[in-house]
C-alpha positions as MATLAB code, in Angstrom:
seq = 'XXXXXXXXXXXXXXXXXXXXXXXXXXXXXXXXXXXXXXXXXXXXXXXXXXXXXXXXXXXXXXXXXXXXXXXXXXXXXXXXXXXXXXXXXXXXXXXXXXXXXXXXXXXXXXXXXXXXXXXXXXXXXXXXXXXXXXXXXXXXXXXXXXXXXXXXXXXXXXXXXXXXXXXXXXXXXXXXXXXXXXXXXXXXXXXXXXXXXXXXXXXXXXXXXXXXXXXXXXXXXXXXXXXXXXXXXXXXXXXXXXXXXXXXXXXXXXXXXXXXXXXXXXXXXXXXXXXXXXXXXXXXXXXXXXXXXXXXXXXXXXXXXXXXXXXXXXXXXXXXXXXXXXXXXXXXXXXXXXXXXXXXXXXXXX';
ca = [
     -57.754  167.608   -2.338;
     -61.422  166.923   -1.238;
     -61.776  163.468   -1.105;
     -64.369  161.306   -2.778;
     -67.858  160.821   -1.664;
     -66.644  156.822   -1.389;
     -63.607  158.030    0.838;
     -66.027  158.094    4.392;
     -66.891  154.239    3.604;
     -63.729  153.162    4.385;
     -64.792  154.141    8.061;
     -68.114  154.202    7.714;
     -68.357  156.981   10.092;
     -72.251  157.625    9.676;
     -72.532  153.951   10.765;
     -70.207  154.824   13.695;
     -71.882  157.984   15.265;
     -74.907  155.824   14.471;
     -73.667  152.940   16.862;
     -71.684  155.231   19.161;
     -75.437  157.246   20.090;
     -77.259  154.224   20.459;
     -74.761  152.995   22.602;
     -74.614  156.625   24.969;
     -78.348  155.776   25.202;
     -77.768  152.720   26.267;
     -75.491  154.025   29.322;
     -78.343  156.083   30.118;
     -80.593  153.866   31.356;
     -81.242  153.688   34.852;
     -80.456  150.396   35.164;
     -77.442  149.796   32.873;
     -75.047  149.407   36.006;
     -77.028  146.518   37.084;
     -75.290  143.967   35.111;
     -71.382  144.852   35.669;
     -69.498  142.628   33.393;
     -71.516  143.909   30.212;
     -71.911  147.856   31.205;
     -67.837  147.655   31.630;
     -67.537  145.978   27.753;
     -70.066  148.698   26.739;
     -68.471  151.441   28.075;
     -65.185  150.182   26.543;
     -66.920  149.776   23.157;
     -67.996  153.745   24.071;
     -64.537  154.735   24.558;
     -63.264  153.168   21.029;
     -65.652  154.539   19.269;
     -65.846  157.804   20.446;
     -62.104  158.192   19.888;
     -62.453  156.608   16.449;
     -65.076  158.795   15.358;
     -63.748  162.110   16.676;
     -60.409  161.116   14.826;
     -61.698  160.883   11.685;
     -64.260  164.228   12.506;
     -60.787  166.201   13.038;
     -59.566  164.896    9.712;
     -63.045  165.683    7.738;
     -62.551  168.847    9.142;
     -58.435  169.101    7.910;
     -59.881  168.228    4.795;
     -61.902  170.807    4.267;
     -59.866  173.545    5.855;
     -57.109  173.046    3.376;
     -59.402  172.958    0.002;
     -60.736  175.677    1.010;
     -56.955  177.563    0.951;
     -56.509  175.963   -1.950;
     -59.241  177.685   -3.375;
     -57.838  181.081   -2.765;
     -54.581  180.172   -5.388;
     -52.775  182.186   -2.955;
     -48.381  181.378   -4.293;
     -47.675  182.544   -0.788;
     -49.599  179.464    1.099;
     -48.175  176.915   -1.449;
     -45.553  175.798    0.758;
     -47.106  175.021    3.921;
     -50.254  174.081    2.216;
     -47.885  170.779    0.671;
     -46.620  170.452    3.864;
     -49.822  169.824    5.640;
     -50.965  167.956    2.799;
     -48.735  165.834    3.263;
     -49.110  165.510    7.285;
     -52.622  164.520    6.401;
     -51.903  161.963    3.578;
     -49.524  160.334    6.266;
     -52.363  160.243    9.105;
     -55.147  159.178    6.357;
     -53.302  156.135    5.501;
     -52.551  154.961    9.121;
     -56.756  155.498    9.789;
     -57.399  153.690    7.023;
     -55.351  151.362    7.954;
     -56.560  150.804   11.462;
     -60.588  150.850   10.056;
     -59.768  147.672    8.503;
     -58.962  146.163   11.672;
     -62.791  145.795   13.151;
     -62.717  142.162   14.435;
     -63.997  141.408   18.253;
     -60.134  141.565   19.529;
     -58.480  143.849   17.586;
     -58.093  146.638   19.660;
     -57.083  144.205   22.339;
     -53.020  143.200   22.882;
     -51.395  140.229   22.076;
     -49.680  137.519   22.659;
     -47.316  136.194   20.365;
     -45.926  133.159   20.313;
     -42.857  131.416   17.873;
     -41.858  127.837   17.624;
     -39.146  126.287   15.740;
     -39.780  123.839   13.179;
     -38.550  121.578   10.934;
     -34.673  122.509   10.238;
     -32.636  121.552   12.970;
     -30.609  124.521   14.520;
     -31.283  126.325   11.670;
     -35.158  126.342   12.474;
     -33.788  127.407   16.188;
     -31.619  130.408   14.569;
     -34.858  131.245   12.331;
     -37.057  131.564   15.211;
     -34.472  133.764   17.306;
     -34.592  135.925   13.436;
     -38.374  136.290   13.445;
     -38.422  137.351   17.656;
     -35.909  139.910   16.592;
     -38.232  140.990   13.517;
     -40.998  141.179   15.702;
     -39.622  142.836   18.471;
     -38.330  145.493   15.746;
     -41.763  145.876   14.234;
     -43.436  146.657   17.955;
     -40.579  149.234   19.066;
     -41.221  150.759   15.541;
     -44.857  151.533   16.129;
     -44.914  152.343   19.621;
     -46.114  148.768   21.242;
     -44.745  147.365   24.529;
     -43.211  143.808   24.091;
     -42.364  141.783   26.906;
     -41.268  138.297   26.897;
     -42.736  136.196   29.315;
     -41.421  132.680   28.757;
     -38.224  131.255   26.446;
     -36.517  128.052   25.758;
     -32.910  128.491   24.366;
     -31.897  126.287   20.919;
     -29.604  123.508   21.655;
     -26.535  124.978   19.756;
     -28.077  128.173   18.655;
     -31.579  130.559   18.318;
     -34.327  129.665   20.110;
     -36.740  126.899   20.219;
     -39.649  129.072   21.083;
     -40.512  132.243   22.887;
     -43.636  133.593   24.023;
     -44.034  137.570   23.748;
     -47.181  139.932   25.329;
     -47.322  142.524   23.365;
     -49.406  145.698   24.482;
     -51.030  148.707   22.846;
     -54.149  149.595   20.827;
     -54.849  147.435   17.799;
     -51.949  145.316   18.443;
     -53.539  141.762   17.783;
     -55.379  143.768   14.664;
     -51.849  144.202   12.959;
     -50.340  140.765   14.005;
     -53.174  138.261   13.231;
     -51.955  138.503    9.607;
     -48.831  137.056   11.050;
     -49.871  133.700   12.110;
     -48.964  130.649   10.183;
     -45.828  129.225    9.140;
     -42.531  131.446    8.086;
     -40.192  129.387    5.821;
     -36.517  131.197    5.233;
     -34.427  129.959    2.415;
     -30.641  131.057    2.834;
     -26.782  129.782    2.874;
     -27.158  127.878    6.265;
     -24.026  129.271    8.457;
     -24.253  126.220   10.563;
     -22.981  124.010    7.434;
     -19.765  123.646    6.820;
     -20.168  123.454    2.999;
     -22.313  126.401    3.713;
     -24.610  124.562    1.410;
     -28.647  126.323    1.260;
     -31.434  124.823    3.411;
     -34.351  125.904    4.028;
     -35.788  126.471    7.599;
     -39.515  126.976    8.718;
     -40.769  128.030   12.269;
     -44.826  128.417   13.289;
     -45.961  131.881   14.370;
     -49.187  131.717   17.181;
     -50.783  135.333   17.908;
     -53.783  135.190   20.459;
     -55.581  138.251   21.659;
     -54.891  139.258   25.340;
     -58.430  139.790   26.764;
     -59.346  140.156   30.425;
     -61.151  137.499   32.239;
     -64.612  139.515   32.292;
     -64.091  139.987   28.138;
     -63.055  136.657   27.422;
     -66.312  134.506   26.256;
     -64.727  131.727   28.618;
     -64.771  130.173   31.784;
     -62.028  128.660   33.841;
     -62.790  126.500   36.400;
     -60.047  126.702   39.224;
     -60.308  122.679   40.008;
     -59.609  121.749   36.422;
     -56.125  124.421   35.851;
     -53.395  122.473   37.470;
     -50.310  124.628   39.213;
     -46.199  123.914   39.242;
     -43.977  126.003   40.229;
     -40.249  125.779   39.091;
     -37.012  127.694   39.121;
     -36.531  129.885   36.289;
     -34.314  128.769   33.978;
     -31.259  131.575   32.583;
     -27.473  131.936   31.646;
     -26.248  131.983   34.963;
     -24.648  134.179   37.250;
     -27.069  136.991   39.689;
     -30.109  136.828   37.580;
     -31.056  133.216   37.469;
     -33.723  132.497   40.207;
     -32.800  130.496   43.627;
     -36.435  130.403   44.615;
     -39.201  128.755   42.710;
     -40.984  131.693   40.716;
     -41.782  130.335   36.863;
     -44.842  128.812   36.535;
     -46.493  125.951   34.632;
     -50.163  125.502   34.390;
     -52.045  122.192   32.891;
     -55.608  122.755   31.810;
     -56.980  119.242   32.820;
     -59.816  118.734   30.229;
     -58.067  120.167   27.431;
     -54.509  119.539   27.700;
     -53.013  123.247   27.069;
     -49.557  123.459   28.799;
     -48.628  127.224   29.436;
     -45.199  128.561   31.383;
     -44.391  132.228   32.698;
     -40.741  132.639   34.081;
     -40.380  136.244   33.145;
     -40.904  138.592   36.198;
     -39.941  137.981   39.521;
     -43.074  136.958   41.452;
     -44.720  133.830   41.639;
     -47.697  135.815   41.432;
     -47.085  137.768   38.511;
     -45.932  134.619   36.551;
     -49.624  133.117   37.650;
     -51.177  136.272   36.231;
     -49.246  136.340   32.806;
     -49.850  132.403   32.202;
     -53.378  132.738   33.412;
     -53.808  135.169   30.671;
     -51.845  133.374   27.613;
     -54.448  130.215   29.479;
     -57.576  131.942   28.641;
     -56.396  133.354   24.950;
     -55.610  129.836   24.047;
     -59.184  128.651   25.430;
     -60.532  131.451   23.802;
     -58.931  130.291   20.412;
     -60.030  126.627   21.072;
     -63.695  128.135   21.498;
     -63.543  130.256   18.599;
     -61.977  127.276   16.252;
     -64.370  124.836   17.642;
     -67.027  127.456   16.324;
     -65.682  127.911   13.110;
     -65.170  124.541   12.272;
     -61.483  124.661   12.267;
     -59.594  122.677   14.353;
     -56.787  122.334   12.183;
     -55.200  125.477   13.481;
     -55.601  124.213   17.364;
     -52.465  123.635   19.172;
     -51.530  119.492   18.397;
     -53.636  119.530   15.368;
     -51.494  121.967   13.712;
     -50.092  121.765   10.272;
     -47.136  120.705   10.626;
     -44.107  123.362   10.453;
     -42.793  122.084    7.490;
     -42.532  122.717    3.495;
     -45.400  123.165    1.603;
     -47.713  124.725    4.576;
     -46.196  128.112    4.797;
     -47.852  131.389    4.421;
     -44.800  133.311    3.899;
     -41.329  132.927    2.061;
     -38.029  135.161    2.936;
     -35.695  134.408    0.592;
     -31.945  135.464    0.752;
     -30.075  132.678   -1.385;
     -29.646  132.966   -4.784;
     -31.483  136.208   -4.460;
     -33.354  138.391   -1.934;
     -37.300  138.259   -2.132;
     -40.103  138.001    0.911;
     -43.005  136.672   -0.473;
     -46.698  136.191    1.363;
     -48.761  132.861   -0.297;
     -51.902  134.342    0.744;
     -51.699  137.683   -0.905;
     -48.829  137.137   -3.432;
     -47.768  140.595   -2.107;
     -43.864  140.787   -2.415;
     -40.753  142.888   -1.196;
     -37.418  142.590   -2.904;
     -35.577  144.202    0.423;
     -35.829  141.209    2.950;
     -33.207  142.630    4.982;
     -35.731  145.401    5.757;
     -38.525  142.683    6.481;
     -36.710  141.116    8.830;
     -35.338  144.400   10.264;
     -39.444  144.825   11.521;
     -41.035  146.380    7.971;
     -43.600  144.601    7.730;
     -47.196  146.619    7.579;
     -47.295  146.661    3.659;
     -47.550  142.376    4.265;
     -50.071  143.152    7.093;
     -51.700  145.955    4.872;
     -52.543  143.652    1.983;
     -53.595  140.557    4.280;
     -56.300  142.867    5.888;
     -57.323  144.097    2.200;
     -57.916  140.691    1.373;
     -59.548  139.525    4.435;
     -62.085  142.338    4.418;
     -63.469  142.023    0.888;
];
């Protein structure tokens, strides 16, 4: 089973020993420490890479281990040497998955945000769907989710939610995610339980640290309210003012945290989703694509979306970009979604 001499480039991993020793070198240097903010990213960068590159060094190494018992056509080994082929197949496809994630924020967490769009309640019962999906999908791969701010439908679902979600590569896998999710289903808020067709608008931002984030926010121009959080009722709804809403002056971005208990911790989390969404606006104003900023969206609506789920007159999730399909959408939307991810990065990275 010894791979291909094209197999490596899907890592490049003489490219990343390369970068990883120039970098050591780099933290060599007597005066590295002198500038803090950019010996802390490098020594992050370090960290990533070394633990990339040794990852795929241990697998090289599987790799050649097990050929070579597979030379020795030994009937006795043939058991556990399937077995461990098959480990390694397993752990080969989630590396190769995770090389293709090698944009500036992709090892970084993320925040995720949902909105309800056009549809009426059903939009509101859509978005609740895709936070469930979502959720699902993190718990599934090992990623912390934690909502920080939510504002209930008016009859059902959601209208949006806001969701951190932590762990290595985490925006990697969910920036295939954002656009506009259209469902098409037997609405169960009709009466004549006629089909409609609901769309809601998926956000994902990275969640950087001040000193990685290539912005700057001045204190004077972030304006601070404080509020009572808002809830069901009963012992857990807030008597003191804890949630917080911030108003960046010059730009207009509204952000709210009512999630933990502390005043201070709500500051922190909307602070953070503050500087991803600045961080977007920079990035977009870069790129020449203001389109996707928040206000100058495209509109939630038919026509714009990037993926279909389909359960009326027949089951099918579809994505636009990729025209990758799945005729189990009950699966999709019970959080099975890397093979949609999987084919978004393909395409992105040719």
């Amino acid at each position: 089973m010894r791979p291909s001499s094209n197999f490596w480039s899907v890592f490049d991993l003489v490219g990343k020993q390369n970068q990883l020793s120039q970098l050591e070198k780099e933290t060599e240097d007597p005066g590295f420490w002198n500038d803090t903010t950019n010996a802390q990213r490098v020594m992050k960068t370090v960290s990533a890479l070394r633990g990339e590159v040794e990852a795929w060094e241990v697998i090289r190494q599987q790799v050649h281990d097990l050929t070579d018992l597979a030379k020795l056509d030994d009937e006795s080994l043939r058991s556990d040497l399937e077995s461990e082929i098959a480990k390694l197949e397993s752990d080969l496809e989630k590396r190769a998955f995770a090389a293709m994630l090698s944009g500036p924020y992709d090892h970084d967490g993320a925040i995720l945000a949902i909105h309800a769009g056009a549809g009426g309640t059903d939009s509101q019962d859509w978005a609740e769907m895709l936070e469930r999906m979502y959720l699902r999908w993190a718990e599934s791969h090992g990623f912390t989710a934690e909502i920080l701010d939510s504002t209930p439908g008016e009859e059902a679902g959601i209208k949006s939610v806001t969701i951190a979600v932590g762990g290595q590569y985490a925006f990697g896998y969910l920036r295939s995610e954002k656009g506009v999710h259209r469902l098409v289903r037997l609405s169960p808020f009709d009466a004549a339980h006629r089909r409609h067709t609901s769309f809601a608008l998926v956000e994902v931002l990275p969640q950087v640290s001040m000193d990685e984030a290539d912005v700057e926010i001045n204190p004077s121009d972030v304006k601070m309210d404080v509020f009572r959080s808002s809830g069901a009722g009963g012992q857990n709804v807030q008597k003191n003012a804890t949630a917080v809403r911030l108003t960046h002056l010059p730009t207009g971005i509204v952000v709210t945290c009512q999630n933990e208990r502390s005043q201070t911790q709500n500051r922190e989390f909307a602070m953070r989703i503050l500087r991803a969404r600045l961080l977007e606006l920079k990035t977009a104003e870069r790129e020449e694509e203001r389109a996707v900023l928040r206000g100058e969206y495209t509109k939630a609506e038919w026509g714009s979306q990037i993926r279909s789920y389909v359960l009326h007159p027949y089951q099918m999730v579809k994505d636009h970009r990729t025209d990758f399909q799945a005729g189990n959408a009950q699966s999709v939307l019970d959080g099975d979604l890397d093979a949609f991810m999987e084919a978004y990065l393909k395409s992105t990275s040719k």
